[in-house]
C-alpha positions as CSV (number, residue, x, y, z in Angstrom):
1,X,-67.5,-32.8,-50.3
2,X,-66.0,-36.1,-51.6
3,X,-66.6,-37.1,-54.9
4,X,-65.3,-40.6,-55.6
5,X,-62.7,-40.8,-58.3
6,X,-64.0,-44.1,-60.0
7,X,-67.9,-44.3,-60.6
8,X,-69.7,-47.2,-59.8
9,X,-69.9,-48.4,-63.2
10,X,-66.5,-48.4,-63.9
11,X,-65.9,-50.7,-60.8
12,X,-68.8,-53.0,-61.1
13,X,-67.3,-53.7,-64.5
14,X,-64.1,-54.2,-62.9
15,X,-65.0,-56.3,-59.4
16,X,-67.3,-58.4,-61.1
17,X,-64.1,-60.2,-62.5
18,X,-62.6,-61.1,-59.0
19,X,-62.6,-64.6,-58.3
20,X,-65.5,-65.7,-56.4
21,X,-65.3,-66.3,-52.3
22,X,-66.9,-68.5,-49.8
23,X,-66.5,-67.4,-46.4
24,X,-64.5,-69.1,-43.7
25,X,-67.2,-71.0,-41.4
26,X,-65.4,-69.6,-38.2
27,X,-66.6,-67.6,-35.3
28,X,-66.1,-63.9,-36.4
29,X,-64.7,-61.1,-34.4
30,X,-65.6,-57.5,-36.3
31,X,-63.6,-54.9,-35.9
32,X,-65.6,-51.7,-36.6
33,X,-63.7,-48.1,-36.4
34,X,-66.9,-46.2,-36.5
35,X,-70.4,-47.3,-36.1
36,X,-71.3,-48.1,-39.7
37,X,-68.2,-49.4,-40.7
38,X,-69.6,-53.0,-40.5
39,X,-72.4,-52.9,-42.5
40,X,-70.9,-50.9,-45.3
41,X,-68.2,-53.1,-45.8
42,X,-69.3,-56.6,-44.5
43,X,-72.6,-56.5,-43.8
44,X,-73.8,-59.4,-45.7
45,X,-70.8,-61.4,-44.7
46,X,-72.2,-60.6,-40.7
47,X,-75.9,-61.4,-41.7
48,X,-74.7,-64.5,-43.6
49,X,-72.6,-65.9,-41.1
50,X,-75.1,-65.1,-38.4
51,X,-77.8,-66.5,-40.7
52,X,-76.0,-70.1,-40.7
53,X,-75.3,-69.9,-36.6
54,X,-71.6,-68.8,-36.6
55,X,-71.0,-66.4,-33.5
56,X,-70.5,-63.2,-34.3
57,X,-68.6,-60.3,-32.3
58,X,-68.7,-56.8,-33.2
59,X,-65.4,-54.3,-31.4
60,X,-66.9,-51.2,-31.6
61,X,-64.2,-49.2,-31.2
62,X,-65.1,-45.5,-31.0
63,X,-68.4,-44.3,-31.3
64,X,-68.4,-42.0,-34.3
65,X,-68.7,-38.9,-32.0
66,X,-66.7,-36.9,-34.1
67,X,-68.6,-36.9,-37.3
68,X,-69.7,-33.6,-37.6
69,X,-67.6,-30.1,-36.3
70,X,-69.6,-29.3,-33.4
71,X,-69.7,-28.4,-29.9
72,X,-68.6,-31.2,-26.9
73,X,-72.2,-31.3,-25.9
74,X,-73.4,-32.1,-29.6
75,X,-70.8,-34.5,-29.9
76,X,-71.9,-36.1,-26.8
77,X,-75.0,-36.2,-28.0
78,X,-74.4,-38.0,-31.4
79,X,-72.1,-40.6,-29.3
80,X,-75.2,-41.9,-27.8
81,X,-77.4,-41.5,-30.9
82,X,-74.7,-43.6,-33.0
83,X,-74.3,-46.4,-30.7
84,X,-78.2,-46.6,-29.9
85,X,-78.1,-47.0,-34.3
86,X,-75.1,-49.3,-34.2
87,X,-77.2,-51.6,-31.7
88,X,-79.9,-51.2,-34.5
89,X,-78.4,-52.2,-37.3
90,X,-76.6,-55.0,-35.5
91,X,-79.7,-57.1,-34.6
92,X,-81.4,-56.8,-38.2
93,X,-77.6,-58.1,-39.0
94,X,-78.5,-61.1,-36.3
95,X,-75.7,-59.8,-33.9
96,X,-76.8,-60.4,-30.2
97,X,-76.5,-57.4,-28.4
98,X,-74.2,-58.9,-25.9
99,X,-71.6,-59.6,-28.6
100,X,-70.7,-55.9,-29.0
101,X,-68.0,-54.8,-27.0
102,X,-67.7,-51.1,-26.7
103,X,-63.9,-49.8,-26.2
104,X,-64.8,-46.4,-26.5
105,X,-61.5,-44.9,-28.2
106,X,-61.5,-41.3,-29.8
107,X,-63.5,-41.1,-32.9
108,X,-60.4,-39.6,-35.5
109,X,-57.8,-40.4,-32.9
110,X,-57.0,-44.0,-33.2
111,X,-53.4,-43.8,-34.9
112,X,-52.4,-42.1,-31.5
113,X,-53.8,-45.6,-29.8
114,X,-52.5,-47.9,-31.9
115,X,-50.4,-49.9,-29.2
116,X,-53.7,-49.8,-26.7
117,X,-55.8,-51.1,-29.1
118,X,-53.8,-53.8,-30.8
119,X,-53.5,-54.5,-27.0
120,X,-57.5,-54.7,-26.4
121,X,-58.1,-56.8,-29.4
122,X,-55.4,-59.3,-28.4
123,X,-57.6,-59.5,-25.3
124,X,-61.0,-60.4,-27.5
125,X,-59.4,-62.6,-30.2
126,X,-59.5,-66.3,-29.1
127,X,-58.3,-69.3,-30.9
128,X,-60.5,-70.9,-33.9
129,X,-61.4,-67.2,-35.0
130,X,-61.1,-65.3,-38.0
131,X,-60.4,-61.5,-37.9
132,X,-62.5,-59.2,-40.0
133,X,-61.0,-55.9,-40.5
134,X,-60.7,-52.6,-42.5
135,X,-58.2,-53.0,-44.9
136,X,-55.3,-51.0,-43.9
137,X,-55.3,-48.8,-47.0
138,X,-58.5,-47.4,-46.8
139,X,-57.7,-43.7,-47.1
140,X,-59.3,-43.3,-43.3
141,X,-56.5,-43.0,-40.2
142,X,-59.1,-44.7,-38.1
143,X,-59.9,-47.9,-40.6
144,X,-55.9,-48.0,-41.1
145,X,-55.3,-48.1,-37.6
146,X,-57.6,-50.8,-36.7
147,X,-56.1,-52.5,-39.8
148,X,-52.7,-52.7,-38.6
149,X,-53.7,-53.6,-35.1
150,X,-56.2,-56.2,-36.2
151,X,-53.1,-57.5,-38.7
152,X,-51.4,-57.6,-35.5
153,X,-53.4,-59.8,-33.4
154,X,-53.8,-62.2,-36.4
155,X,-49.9,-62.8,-36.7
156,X,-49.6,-63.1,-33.3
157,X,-52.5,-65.6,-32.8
158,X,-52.4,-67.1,-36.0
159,X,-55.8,-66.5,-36.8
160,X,-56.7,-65.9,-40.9
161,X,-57.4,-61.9,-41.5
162,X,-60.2,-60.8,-43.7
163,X,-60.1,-57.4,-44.7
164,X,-63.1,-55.0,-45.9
165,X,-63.1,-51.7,-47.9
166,X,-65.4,-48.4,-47.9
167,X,-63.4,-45.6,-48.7
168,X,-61.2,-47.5,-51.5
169,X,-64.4,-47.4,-53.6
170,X,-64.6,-43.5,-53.2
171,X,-60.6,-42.0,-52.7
172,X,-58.7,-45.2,-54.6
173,X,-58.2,-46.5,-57.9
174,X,-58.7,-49.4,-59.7
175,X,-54.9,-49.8,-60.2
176,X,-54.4,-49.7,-56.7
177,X,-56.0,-53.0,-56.0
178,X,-54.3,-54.6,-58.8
179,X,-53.3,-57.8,-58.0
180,X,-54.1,-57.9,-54.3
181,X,-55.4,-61.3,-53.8
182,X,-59.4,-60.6,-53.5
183,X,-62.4,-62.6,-53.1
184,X,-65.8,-61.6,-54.2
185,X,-68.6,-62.7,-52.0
186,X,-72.3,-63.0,-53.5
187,X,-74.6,-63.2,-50.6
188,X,-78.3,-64.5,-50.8
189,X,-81.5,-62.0,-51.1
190,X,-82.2,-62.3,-46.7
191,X,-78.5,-61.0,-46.4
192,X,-78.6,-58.0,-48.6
193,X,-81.8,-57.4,-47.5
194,X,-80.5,-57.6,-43.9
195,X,-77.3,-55.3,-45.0
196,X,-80.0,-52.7,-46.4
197,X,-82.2,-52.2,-43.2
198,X,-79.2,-52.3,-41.3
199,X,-77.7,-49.6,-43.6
200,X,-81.4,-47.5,-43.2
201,X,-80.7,-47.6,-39.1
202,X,-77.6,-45.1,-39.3
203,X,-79.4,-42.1,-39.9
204,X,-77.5,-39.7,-38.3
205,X,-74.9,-40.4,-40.9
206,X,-77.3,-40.5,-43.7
207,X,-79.3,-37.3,-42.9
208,X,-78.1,-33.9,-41.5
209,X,-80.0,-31.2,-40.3
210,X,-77.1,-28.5,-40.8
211,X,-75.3,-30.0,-43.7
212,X,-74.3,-32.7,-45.6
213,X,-74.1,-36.1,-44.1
214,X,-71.3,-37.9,-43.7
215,X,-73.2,-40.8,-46.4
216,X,-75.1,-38.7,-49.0
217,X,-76.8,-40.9,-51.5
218,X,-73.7,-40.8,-53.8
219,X,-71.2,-42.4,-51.7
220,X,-74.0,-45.6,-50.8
221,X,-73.4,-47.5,-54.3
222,X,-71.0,-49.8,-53.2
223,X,-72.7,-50.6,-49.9
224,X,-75.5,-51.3,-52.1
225,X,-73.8,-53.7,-54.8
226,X,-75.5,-57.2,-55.0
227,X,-71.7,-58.8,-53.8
228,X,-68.8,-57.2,-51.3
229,X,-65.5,-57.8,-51.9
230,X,-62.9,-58.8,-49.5
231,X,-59.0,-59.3,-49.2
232,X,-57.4,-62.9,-48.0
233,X,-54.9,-62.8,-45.9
């Protein structure tokens, strides 16, 4: 069970001092560890920039398949449940279903694959693009790893890095974030009302016949702040 070591209070009081932050109007590519990862941390940024007809394309790069500690044929199971609820949640974000690309990596195994996928992003990223990724201190091996490979691709292509955060809100502290140069995006009503019944389409995550889910209701606040918060550069 994780219970987050700042409440929601504390950093609502604290976020809502971070400079405000337009976003870049440049085609997108989303890199998303686990199916979910997207709309909890940048959501509203994908509905918005979908919303004003900037392309958007979603790497999904495992399929959350190891979620839960269960048998091979469960986990097969949930692989296909997961991205049938990524490809949910996507269109009420506005993202065409042909501007997900699939790599299919090991859910939990990505820090083994670094070098392959830094390689298979390189392949997607084209000029004129921004980079939206985990930030690489997330307290996930997963988000870190797509951070460092999507930091990768960015220096090598010169393309600006945007970086998201879900776990900070629940493992980090406030200190941590200290002066780390953020931006604090307010989206309109249609985004975080796009963000919410995107959110509502992952309920394998949110619901758990055997257990609790990987998203009880406690660990939902920050996905359900009216801003998100991201880091430049």
């Amino acid at each position: 069970m994780i219970i987050s070591i700042i409440d929601d209070q504390q950093w609502l009081t604290t976020l809502t001092q971070v400079p405000a932050w337009t976003p870049l109007p440049l085609p997108a590519l989303v890199v998303a560890p686990h199916p979910d990862d997207e709309t909890l941390g940048a959501g509203a940024l994908i509905a918005t920039l979908r919303a004003q007809g900037i392309p958007v394309t979603v790497v999904a790069v495992t399929d959350g398949e190891n979620a839960y500690d269960t048998s091979p044929e469960e986990r097969e199971h949930l692989r296909r449940v997961r991205e049938r609820e990524q490809a949910e949640a996507l269109q009420e974000l506005g993202v065409r279903a042909d501007s997900v690309h699939r790599l299919r990596l090991t859910d939990s195994g990505l820090m083994e694959r670094q070098e392959e996928l830094t390689r298979l992003l390189l392949g997607l990223a084209r000029d004129g693009m921004q980079i939206i990724a985990p930030w690489s201190g997330d307290f996930h091996p997963d988000h870190m790893a797509c951070a460092h490979a999507a930091e990768s691709v960015a220096n090598a292509k010169g393309l600006p890095l945007v970086s998201y955060f879900f776990w900070t809100w629940h493992r980090g502290t406030i200190d941590l974030l200290a002066g780390l140069p953020m931006g604090r995006f307010v989206p309109d009503a249609a985004a975080l009302r796009a963000k919410s019944d995107a959110l509502a389409c992952h309920r394998s995550q949110l619901d758990h016949s055997s257990g609790e889910p990987i998203l009880p209701d406690r660990l939902l606040g920050p996905a359900r702040w009216p801003f998100e918060v991201f880091l430049q550069g």
